[in-house]
Chimera marker file (.cmm) of the C-alpha trace (Angstrom):
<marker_set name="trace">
<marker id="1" x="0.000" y="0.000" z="0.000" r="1" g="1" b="0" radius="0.5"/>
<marker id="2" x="1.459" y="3.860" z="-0.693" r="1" g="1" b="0" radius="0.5"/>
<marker id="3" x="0.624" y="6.787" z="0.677" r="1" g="1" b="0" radius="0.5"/>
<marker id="4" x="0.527" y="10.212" z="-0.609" r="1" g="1" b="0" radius="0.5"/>
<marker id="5" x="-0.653" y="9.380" z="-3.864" r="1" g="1" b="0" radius="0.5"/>
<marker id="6" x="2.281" y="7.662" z="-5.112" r="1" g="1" b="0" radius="0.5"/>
<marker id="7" x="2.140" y="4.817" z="-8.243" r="1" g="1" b="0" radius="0.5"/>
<marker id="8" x="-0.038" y="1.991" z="-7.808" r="1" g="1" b="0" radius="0.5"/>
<marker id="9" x="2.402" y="-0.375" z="-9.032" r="1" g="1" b="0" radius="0.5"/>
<marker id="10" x="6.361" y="-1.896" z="-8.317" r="1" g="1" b="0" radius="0.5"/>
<marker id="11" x="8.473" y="-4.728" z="-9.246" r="1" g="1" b="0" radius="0.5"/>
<marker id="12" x="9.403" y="-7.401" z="-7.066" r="1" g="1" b="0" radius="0.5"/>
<marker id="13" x="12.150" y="-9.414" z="-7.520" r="1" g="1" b="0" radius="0.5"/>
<marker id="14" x="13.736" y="-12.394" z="-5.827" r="1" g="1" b="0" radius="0.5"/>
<marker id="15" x="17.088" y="-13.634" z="-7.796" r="1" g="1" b="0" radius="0.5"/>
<marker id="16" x="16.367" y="-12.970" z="-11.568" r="1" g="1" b="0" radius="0.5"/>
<marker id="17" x="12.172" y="-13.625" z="-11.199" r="1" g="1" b="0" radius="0.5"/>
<marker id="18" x="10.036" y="-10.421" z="-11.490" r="1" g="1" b="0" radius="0.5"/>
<marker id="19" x="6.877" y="-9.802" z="-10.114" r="1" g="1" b="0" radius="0.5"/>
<marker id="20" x="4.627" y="-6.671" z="-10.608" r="1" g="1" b="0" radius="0.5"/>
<marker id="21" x="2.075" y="-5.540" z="-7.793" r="1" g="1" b="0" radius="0.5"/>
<marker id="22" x="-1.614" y="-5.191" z="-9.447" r="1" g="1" b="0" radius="0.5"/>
<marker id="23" x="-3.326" y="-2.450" z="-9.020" r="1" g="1" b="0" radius="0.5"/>
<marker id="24" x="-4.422" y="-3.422" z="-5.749" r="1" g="1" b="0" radius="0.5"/>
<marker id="25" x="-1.393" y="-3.793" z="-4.569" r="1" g="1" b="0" radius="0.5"/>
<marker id="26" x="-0.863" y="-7.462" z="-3.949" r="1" g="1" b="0" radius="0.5"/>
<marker id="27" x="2.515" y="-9.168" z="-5.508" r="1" g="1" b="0" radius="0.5"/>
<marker id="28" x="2.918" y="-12.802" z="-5.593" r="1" g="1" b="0" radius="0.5"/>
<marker id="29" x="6.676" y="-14.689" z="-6.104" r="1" g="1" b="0" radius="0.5"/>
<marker id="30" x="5.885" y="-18.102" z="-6.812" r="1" g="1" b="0" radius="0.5"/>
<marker id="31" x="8.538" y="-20.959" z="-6.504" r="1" g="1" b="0" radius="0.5"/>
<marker id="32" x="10.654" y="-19.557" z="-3.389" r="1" g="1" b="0" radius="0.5"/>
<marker id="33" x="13.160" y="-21.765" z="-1.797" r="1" g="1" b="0" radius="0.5"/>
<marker id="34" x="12.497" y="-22.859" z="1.638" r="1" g="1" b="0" radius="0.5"/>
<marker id="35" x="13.919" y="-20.606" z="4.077" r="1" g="1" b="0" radius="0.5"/>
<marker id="36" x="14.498" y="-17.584" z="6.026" r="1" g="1" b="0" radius="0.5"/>
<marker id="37" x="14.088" y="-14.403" z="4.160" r="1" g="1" b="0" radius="0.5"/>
<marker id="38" x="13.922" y="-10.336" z="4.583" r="1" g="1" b="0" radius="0.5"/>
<marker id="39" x="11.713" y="-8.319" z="2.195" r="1" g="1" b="0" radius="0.5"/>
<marker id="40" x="12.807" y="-5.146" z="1.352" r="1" g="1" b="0" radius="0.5"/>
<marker id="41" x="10.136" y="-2.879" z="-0.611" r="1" g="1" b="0" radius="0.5"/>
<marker id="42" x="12.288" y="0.099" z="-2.118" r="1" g="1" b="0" radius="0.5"/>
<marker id="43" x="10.785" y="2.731" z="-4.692" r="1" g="1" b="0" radius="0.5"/>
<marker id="44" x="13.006" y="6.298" z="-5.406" r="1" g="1" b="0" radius="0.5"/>
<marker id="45" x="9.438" y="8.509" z="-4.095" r="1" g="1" b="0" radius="0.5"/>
<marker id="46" x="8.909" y="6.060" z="-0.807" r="1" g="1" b="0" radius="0.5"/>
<marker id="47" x="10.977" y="5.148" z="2.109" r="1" g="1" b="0" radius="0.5"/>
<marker id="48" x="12.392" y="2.209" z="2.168" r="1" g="1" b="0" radius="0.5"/>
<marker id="49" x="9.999" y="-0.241" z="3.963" r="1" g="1" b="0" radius="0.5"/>
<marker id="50" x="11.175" y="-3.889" z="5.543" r="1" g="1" b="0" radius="0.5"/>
<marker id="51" x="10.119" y="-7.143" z="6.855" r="1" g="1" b="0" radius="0.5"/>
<marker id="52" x="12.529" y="-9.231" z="8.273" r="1" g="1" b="0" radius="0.5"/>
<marker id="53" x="12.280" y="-12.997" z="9.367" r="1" g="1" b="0" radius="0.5"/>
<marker id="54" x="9.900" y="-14.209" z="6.742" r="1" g="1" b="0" radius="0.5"/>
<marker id="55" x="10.199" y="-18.278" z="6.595" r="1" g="1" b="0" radius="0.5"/>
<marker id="56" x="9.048" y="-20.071" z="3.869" r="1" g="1" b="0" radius="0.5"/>
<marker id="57" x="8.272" y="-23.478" z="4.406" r="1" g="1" b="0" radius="0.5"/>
<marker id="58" x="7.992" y="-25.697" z="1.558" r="1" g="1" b="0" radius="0.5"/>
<marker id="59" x="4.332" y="-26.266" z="-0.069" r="1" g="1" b="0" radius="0.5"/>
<marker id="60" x="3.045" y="-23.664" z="1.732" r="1" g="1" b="0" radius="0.5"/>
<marker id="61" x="2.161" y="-20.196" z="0.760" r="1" g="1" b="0" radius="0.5"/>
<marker id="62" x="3.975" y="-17.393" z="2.793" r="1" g="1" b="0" radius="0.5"/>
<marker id="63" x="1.280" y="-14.016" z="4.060" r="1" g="1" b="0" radius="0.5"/>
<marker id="64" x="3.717" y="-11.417" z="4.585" r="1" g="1" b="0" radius="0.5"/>
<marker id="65" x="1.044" y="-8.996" z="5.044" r="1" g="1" b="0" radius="0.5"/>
<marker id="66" x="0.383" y="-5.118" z="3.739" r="1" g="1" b="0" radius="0.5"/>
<marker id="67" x="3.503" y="-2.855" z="3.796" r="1" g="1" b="0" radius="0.5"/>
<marker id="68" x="2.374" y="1.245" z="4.446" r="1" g="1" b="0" radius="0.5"/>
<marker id="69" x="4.782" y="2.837" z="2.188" r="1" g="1" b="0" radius="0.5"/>
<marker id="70" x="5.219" y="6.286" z="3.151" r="1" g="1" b="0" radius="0.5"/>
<marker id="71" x="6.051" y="9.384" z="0.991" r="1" g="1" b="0" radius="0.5"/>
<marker id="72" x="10.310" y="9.910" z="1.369" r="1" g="1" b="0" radius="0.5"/>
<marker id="73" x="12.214" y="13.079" z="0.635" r="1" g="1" b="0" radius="0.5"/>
<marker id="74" x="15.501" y="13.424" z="-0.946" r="1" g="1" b="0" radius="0.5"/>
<marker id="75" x="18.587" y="15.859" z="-0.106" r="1" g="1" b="0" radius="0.5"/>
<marker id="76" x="20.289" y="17.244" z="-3.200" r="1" g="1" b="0" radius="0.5"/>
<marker id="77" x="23.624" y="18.980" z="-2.641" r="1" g="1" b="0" radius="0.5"/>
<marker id="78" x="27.086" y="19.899" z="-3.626" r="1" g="1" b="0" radius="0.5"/>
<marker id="79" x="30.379" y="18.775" z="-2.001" r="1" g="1" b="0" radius="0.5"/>
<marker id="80" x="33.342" y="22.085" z="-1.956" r="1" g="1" b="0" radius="0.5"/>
<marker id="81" x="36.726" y="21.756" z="-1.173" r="1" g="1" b="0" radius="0.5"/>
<marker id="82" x="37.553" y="24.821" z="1.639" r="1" g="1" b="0" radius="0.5"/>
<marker id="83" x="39.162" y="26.703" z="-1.217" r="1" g="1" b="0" radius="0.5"/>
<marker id="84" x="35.431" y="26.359" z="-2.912" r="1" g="1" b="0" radius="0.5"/>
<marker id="85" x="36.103" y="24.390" z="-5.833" r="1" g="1" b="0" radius="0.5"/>
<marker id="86" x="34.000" y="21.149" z="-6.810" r="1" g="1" b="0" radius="0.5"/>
<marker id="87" x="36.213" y="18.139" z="-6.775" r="1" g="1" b="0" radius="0.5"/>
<marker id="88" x="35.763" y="16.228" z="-9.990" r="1" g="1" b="0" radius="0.5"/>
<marker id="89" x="34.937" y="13.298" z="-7.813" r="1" g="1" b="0" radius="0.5"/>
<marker id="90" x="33.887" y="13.018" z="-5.050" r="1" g="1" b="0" radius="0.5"/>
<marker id="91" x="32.080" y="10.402" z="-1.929" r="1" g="1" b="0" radius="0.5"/>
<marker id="92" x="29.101" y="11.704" z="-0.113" r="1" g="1" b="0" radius="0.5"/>
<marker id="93" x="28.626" y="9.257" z="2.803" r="1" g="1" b="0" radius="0.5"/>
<marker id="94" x="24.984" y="9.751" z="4.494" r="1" g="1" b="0" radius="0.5"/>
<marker id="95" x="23.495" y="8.085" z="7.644" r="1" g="1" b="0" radius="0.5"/>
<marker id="96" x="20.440" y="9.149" z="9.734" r="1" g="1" b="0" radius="0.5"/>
<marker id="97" x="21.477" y="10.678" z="13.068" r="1" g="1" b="0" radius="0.5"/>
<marker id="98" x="21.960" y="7.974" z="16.038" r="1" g="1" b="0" radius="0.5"/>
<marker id="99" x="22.873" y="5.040" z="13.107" r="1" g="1" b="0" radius="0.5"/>
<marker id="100" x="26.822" y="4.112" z="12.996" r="1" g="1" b="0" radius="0.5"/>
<marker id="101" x="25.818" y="2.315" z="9.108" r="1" g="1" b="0" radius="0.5"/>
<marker id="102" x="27.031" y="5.033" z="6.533" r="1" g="1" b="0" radius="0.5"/>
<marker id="103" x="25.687" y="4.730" z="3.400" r="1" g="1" b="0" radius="0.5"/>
<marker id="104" x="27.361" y="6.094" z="-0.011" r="1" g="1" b="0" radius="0.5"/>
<marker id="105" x="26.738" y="8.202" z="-3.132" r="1" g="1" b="0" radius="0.5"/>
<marker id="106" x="29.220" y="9.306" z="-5.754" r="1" g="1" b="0" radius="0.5"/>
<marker id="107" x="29.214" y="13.237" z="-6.179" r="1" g="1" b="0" radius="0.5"/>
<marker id="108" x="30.638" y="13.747" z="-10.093" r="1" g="1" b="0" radius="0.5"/>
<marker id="109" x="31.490" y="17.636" z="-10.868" r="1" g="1" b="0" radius="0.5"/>
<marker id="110" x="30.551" y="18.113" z="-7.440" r="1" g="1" b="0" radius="0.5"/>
<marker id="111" x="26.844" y="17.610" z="-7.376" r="1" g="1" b="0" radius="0.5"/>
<marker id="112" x="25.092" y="14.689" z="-5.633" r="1" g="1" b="0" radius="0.5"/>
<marker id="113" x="21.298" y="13.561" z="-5.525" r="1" g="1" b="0" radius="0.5"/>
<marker id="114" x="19.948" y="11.020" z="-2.810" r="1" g="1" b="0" radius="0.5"/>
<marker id="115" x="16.582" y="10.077" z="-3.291" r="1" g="1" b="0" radius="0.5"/>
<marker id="116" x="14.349" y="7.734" z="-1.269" r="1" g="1" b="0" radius="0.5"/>
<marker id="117" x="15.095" y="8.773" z="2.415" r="1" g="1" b="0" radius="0.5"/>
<marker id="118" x="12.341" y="8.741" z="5.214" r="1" g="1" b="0" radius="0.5"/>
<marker id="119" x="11.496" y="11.145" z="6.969" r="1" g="1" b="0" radius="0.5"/>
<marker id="120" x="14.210" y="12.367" z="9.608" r="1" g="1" b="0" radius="0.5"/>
<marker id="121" x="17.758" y="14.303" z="10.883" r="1" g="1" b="0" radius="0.5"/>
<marker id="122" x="20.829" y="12.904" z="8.466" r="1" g="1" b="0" radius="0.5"/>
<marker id="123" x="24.401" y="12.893" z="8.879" r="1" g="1" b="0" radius="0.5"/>
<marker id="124" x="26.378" y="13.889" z="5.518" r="1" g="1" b="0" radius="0.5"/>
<marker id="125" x="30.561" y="13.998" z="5.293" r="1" g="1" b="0" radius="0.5"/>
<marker id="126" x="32.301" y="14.077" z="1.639" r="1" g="1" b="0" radius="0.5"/>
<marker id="127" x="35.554" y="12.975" z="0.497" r="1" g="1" b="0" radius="0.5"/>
<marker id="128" x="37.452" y="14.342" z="-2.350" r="1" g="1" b="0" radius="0.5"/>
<marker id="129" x="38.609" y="11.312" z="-4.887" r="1" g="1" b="0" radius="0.5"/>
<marker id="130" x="40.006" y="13.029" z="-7.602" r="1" g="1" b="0" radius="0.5"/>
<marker id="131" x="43.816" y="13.298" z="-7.476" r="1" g="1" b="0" radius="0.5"/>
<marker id="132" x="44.153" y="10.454" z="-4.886" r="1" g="1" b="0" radius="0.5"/>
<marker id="133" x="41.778" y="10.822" z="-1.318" r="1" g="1" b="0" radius="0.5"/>
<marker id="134" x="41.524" y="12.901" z="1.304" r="1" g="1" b="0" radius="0.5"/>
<marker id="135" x="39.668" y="13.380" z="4.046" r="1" g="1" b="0" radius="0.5"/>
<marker id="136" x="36.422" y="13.699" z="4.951" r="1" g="1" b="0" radius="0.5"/>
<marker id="137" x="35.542" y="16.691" z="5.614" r="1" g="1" b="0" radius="0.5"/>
<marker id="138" x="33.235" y="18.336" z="8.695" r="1" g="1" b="0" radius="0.5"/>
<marker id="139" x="29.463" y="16.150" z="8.931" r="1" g="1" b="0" radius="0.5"/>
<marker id="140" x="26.930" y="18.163" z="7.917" r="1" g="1" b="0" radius="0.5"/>
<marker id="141" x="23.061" y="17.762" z="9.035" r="1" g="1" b="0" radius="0.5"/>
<marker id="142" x="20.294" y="18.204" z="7.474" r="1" g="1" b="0" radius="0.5"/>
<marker id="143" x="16.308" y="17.326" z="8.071" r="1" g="1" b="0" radius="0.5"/>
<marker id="144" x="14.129" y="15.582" z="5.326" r="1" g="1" b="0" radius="0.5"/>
<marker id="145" x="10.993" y="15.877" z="5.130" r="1" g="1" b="0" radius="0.5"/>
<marker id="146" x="8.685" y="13.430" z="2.873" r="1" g="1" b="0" radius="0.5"/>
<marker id="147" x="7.793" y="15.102" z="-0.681" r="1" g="1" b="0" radius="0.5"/>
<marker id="148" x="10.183" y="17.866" z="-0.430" r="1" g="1" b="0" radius="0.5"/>
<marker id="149" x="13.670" y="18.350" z="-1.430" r="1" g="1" b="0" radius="0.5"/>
<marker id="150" x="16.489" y="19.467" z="1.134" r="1" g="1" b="0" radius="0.5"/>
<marker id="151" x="19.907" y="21.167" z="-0.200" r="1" g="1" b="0" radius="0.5"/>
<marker id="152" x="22.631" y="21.199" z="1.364" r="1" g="1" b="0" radius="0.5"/>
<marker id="153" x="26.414" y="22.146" z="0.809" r="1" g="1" b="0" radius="0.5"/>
<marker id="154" x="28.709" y="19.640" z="1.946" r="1" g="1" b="0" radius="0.5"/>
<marker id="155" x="32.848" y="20.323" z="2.615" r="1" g="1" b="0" radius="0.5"/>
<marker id="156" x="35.659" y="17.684" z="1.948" r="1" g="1" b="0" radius="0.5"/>
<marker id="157" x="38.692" y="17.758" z="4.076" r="1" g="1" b="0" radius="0.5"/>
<marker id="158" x="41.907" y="19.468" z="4.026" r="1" g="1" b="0" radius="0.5"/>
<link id1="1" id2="2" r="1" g="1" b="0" radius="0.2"/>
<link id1="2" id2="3" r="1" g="1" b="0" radius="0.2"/>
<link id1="3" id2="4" r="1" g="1" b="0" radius="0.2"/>
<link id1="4" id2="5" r="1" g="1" b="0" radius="0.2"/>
<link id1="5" id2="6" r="1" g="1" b="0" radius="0.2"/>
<link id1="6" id2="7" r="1" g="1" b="0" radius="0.2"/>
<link id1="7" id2="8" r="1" g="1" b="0" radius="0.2"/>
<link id1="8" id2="9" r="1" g="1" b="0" radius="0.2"/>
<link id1="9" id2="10" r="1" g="1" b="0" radius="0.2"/>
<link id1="10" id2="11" r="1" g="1" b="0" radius="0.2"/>
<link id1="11" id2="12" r="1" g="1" b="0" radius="0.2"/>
<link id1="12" id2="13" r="1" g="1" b="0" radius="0.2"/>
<link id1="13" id2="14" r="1" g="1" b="0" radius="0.2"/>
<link id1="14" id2="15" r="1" g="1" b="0" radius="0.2"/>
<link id1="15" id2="16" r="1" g="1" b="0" radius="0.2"/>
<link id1="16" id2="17" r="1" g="1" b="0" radius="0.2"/>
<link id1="17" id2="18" r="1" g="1" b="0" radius="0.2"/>
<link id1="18" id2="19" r="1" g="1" b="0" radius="0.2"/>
<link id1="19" id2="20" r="1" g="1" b="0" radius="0.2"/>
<link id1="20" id2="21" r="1" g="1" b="0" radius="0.2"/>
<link id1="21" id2="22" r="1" g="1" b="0" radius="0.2"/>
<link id1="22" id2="23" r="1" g="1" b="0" radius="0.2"/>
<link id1="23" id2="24" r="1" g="1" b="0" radius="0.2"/>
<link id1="24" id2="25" r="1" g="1" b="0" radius="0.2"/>
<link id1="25" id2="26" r="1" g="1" b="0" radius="0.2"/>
<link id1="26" id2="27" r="1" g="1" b="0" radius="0.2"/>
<link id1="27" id2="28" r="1" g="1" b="0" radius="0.2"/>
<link id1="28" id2="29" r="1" g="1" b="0" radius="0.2"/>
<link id1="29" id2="30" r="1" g="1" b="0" radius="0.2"/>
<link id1="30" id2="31" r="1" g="1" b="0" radius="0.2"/>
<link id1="31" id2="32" r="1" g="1" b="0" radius="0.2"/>
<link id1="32" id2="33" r="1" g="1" b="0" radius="0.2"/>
<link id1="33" id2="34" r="1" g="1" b="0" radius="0.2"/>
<link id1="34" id2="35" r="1" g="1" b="0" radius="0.2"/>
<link id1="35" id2="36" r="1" g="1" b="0" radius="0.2"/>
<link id1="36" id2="37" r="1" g="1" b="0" radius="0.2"/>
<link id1="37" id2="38" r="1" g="1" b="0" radius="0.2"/>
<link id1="38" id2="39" r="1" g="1" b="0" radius="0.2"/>
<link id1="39" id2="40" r="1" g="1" b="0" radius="0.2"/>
<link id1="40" id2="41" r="1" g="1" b="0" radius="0.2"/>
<link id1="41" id2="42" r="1" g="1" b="0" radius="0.2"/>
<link id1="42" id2="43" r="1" g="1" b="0" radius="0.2"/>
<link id1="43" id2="44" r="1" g="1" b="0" radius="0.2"/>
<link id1="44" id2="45" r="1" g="1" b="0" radius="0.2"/>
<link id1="45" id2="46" r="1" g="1" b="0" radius="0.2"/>
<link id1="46" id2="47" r="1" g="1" b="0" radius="0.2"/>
<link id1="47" id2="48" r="1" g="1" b="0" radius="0.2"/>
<link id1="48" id2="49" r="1" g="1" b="0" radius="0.2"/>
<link id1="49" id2="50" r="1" g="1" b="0" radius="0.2"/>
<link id1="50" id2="51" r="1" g="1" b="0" radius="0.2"/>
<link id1="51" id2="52" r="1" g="1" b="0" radius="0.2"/>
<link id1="52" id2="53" r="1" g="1" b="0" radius="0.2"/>
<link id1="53" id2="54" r="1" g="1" b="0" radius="0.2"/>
<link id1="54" id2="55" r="1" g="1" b="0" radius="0.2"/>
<link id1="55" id2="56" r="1" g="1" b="0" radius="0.2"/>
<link id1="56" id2="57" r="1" g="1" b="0" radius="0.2"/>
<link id1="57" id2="58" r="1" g="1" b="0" radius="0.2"/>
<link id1="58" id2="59" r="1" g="1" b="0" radius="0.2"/>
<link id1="59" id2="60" r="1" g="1" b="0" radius="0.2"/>
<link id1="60" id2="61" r="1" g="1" b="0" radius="0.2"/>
<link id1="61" id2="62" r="1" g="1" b="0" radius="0.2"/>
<link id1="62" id2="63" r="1" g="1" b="0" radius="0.2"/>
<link id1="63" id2="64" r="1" g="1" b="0" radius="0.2"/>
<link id1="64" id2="65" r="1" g="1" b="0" radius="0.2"/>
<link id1="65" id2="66" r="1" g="1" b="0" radius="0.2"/>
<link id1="66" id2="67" r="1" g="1" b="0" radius="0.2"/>
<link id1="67" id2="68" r="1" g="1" b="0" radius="0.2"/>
<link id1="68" id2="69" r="1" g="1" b="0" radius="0.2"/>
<link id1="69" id2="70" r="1" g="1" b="0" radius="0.2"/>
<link id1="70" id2="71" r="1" g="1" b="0" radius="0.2"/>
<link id1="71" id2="72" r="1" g="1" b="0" radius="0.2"/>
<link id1="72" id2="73" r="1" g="1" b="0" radius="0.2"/>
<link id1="73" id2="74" r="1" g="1" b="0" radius="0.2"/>
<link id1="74" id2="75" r="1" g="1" b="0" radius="0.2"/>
<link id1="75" id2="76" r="1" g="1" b="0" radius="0.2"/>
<link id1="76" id2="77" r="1" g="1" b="0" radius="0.2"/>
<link id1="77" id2="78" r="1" g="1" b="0" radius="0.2"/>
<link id1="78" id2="79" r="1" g="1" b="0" radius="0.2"/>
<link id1="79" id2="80" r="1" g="1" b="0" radius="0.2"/>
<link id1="80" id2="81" r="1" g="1" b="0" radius="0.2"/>
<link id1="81" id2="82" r="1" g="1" b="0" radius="0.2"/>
<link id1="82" id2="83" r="1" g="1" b="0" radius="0.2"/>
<link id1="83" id2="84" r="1" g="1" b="0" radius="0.2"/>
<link id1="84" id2="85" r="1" g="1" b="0" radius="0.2"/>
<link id1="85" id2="86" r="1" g="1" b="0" radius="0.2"/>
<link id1="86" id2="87" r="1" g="1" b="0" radius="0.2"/>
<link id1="87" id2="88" r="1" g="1" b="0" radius="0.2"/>
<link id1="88" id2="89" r="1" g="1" b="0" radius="0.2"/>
<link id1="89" id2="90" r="1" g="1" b="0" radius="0.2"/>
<link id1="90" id2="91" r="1" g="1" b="0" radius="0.2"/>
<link id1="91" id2="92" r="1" g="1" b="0" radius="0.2"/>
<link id1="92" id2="93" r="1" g="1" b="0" radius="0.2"/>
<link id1="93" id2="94" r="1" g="1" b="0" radius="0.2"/>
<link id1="94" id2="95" r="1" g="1" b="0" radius="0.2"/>
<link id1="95" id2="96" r="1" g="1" b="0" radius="0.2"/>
<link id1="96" id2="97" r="1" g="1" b="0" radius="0.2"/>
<link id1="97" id2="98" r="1" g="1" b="0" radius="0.2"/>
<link id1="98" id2="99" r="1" g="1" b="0" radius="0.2"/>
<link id1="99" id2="100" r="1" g="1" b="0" radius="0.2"/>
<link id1="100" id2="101" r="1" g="1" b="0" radius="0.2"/>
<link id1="101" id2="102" r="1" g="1" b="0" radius="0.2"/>
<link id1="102" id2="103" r="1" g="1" b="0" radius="0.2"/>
<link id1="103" id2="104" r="1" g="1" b="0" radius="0.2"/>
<link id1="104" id2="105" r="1" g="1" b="0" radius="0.2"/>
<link id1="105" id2="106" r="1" g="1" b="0" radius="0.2"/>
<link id1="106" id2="107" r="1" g="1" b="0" radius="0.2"/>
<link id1="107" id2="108" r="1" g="1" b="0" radius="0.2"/>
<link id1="108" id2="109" r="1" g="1" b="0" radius="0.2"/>
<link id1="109" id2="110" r="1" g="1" b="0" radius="0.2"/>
<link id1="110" id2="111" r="1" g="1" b="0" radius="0.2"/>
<link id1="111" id2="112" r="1" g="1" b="0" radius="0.2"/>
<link id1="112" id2="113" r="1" g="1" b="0" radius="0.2"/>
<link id1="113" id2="114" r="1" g="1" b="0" radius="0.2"/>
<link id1="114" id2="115" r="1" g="1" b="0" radius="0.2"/>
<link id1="115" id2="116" r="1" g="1" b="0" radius="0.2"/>
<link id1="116" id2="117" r="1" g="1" b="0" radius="0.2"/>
<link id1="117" id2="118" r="1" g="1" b="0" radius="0.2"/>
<link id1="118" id2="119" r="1" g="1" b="0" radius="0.2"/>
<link id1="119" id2="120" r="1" g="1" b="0" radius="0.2"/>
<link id1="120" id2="121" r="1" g="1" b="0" radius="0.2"/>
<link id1="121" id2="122" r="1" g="1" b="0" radius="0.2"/>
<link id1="122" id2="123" r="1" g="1" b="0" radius="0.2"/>
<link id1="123" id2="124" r="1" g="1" b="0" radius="0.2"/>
<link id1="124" id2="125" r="1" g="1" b="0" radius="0.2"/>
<link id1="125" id2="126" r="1" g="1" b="0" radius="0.2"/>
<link id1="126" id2="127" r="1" g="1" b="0" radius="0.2"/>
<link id1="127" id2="128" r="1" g="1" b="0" radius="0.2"/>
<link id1="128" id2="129" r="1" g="1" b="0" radius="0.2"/>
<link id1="129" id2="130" r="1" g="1" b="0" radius="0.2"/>
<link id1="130" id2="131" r="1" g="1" b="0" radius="0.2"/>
<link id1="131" id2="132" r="1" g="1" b="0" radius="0.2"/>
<link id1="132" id2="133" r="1" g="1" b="0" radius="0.2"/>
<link id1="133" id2="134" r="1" g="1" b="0" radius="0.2"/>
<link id1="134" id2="135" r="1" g="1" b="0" radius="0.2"/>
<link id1="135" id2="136" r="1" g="1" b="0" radius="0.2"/>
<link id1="136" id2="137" r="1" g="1" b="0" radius="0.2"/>
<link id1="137" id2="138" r="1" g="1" b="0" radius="0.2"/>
<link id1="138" id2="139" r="1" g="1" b="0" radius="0.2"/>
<link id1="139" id2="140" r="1" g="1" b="0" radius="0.2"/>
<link id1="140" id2="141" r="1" g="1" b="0" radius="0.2"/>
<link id1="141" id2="142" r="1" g="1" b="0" radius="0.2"/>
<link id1="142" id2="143" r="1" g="1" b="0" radius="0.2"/>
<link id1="143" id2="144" r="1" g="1" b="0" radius="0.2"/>
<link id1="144" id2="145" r="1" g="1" b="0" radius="0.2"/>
<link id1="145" id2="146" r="1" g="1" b="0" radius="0.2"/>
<link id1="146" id2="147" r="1" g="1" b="0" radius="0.2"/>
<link id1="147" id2="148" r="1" g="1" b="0" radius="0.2"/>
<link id1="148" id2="149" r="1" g="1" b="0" radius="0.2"/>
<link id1="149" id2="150" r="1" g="1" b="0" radius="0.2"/>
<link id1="150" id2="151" r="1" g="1" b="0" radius="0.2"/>
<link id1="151" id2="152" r="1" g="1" b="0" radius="0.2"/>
<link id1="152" id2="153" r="1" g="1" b="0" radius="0.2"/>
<link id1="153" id2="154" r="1" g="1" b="0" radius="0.2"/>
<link id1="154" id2="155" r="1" g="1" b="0" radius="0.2"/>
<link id1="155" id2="156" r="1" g="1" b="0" radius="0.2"/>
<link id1="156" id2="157" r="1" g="1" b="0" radius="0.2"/>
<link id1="157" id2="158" r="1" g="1" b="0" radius="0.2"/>
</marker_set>
């Protein structure tokens, strides 16, 4: 199920099989080896949605109930060395505040785009790549909201 008015349909996959939800929302995998599984609903205007510890037991069909997707947000920003040049390349690491996992995306002529984020405070550093690394640079913060677009300016290291 989505909220805010978002597509009624996504793809499901599991290996190389595809499924597509109907427009009710209800996806079906067929032929799923037995065992202990995570699914993991991801689309770029929803945050990311989970349920973890699904078993499948063999002959048996598997209700993993209705996911809620809600609407996500997405930061767009640009990484500047302190002299306030864009490095050609650059690493944009992001984590929500209070997480230690840090999550990357590649910042090329200095702009970067991360889509898909839930709602929520977010920790951004950047590293200059071009010309060998550096370091990272101060962490930045920066609140998302769902349906709306925060920018932010992000510094590499010295």
């Amino acid at each position: 199920e989505q909220e805010g008015g978002v597509g009624d349909a996504s793809t499901m996959t599991l290996g190389g099989q595809r499924t597509l939800t109907g427009a009710d929302g209800t996806a079906v995998i067929e032929d799923v080896p037995v065992g202990r599984y995570t699914l993991r609903v991801r689309h770029p205007r929803c945050a990311p949605e989970e349920r973890p510890d699904q078993q499948v037991v063999e002959h048996q069909q598997l209700d993993c109930g209705r996911l809620t997707l809600h609407e996500a947000g997405l930061v767009r920003g640009t990484v500047r060395a302190a002299d306030g040049t864009a490095p050609r390349l650059a690493m944009v690491q992001y984590r929500r505040v209070g997480s230690e996992d840090w999550q990357v995306q590649m910042a090329q002529g200095g702009a970067f785009r991360i889509d898909g984020l839930a709602t929520g405070d977010y920790e951004l550093r950047a590293q200059a790549l071009a010309g060998g690394p550096g370091s990272f640079g101060e962490i930045v913060t920066v609140l998302v909201r769902g349906g709306e677009t925060a920018t932010v300016q992000v510094p590499t290291g010295g």
